[in-house]
C-alpha positions in Angstrom: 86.7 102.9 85.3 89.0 102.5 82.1 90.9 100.0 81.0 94.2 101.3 78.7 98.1 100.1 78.6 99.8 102.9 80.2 103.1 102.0 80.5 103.1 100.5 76.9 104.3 97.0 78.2 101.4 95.0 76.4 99.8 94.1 79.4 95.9 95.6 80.4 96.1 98.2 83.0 92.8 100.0 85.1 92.2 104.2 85.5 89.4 104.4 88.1 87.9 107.8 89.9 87.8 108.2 93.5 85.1 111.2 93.9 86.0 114.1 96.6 83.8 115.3 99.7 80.7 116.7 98.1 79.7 120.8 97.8 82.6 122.9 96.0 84.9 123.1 96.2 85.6 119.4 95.2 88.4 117.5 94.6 89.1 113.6 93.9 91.7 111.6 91.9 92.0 109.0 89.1 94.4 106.4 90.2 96.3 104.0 87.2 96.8 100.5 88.6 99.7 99.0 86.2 98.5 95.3 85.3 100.8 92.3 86.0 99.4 90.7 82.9 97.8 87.5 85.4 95.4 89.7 87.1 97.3 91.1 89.6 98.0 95.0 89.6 100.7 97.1 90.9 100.0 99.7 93.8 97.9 103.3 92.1 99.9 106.0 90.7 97.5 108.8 91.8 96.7 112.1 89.8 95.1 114.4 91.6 91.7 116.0 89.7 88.7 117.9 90.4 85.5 115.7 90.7 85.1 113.8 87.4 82.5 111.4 86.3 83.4 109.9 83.0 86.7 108.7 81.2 87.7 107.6 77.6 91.0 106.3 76.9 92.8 107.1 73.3 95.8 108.4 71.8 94.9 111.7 71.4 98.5 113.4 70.1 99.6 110.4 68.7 102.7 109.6 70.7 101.6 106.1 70.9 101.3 106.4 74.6 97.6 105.8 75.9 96.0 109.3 76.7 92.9 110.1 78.9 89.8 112.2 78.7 87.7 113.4 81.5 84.3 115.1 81.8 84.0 116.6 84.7 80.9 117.9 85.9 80.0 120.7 88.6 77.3 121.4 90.8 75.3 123.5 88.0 75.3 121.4 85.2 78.5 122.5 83.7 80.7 120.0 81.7 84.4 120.3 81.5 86.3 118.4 79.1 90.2 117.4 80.4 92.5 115.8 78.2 95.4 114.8 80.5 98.6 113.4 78.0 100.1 109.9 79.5 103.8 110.1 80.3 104.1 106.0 78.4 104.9 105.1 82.8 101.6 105.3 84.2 101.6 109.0 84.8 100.0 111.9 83.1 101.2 115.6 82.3 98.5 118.4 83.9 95.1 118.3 82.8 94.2 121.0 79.8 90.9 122.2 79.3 89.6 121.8 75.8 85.7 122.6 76.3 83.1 124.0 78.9 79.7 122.8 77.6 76.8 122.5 79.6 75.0 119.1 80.8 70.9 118.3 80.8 71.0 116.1 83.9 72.3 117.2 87.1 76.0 116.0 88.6 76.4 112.1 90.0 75.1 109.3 89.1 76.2 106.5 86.3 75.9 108.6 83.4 78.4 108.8 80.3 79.0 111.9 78.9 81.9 111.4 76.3 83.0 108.2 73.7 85.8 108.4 71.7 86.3 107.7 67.8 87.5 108.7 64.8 84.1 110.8 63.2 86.0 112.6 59.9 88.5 109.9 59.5 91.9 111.5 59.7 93.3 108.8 61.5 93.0 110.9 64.9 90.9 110.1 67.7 88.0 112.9 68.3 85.5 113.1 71.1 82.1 112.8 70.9 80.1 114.6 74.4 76.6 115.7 75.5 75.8 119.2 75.3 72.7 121.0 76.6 70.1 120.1 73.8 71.8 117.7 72.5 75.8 116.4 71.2 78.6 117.6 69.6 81.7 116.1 68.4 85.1 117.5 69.2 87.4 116.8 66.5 91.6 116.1 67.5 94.0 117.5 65.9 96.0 114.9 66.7 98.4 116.7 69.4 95.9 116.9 72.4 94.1 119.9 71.4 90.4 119.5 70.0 88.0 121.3 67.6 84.4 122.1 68.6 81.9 121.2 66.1 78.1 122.5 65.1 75.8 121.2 68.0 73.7 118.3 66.9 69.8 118.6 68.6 67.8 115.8 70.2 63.9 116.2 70.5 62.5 119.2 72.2 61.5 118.1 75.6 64.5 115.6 76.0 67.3 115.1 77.4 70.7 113.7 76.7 71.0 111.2 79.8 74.1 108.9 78.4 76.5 109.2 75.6 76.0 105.3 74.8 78.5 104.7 71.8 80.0 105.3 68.4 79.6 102.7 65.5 79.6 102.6 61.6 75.7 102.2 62.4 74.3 101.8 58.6 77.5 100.8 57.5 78.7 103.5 55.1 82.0 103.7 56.2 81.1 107.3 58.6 81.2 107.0 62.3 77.7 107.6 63.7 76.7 108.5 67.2 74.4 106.2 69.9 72.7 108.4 72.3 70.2 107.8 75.2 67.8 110.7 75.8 64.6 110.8 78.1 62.0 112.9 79.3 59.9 113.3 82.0 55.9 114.3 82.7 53.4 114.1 85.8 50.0 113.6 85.3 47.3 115.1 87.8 50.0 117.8 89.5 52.2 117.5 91.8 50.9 114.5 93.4 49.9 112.8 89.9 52.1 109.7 88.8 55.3 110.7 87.0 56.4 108.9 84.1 59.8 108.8 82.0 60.1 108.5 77.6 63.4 107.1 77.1 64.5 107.3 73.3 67.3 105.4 71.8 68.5 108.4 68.9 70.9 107.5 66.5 72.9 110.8 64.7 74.1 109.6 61.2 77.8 110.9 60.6 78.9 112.9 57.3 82.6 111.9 58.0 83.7 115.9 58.4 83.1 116.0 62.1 79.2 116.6 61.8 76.1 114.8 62.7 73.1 114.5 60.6 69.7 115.0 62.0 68.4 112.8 64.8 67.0 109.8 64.2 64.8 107.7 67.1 64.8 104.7 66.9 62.7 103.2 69.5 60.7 104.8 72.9 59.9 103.5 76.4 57.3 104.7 78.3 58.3 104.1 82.5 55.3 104.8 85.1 57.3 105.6 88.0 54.3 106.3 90.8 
């Protein structure tokens, strides 16, 4: 769920996903409910999608109308990023692919894949997603069409489970990048307990588009039996 003004009428309105049967092919939809402005909603305006599990909401060509990206995640691990331009009414014009990258944890489940933010400061919103060994920032070009930038690595062993934020961290003025990774071991083989490192891993920004190294900033250790 999202939370954007799509008709541009001031008042908060709600994009939510309603997943398709599962096993390909799949299909769902992302429904807009228009807000009232006292908590009430008007009835959906649906737009039919593939299966998608993560939305940001920006201005992405810079129409002032509230845009929408979607990652939307397959079966093998794939990651497609969908930018889908709102019509200023509650509608959106067809989704266009901007990126295909390829995800460390498998499809479902709660997990955030893309935030939005400006990360070289051009006054355009960019996207920052996970990537198979770690993130990468798509920079906008301001009409809906994205740049894809250097990937930035996480630890070896680890994975990227969620896409937690973006935030002048260290407060230089640069956009940095919040990321949740984990990894998992079993002692004793198969039937040994299995336990789970999660890392919280900050990536400095350089304010071109770039990430700097990763930094961890704290671990967890989870027995899970």
């Amino acid at each position: 769920m999202a939370k954007g003004d799509f008709n541009n009428d001031g008042k908060l309105d709600l994009a939510t996903f309603q997943a398709g049967d599962p096993g390909p092919p799949t299909t769902g939809a992302m429904s807009v409910l228009l807000g009232e402005g006292d908590g009430a909603f008007q009835p959906p305006n649906v737009t039919k999608l593939d299966v998608a599990t993560d939305i940001v909401v920006a201005d992405f060509n810079l129409d002032h109308k509230a845009d929408v990206a979607i990652a939307d995640l397959d079966s093998s691990g794939k990651i497609r990023i969908l930018i889908l331009i709102g019509n200023g009414d509650g509608t959106f014009q067809s989704a266009k692919q901007e990126a295909t990258l390829q995800s460390t944890v498998s499809a479902g489940g709660d997990f955030r894949y893309l935030v939005a933010a400006d990360f070289n400061s051009d006054a355009k919103p960019d996207l920052g997603v996970d990537d198979s060994g770690g993130v990468r920032i798509l920079l906008g070009a301001g009409d809906g069409t994205f740049q894809l930038e250097p990937l930035a690595a996480i630890s070896s062993g680890f994975s990227v489970w969620n896409v937690d934020g973006a935030a002048d961290i260290n407060r230089d003025g640069k956009v940095d990048l919040v990321v949740h990774t984990m990894q998992f071991s079993q002692s004793g083989g198969s039937e040994g307990p299995r336990s789970r490192t999660d890392h919280i891993s900050l990536f400095l920004g350089n304010r071109d588009g770039t990430l700097q190294s990763e930094r961890d900033r704290s671990a967890l250790r989870i027995e899970q039996g």
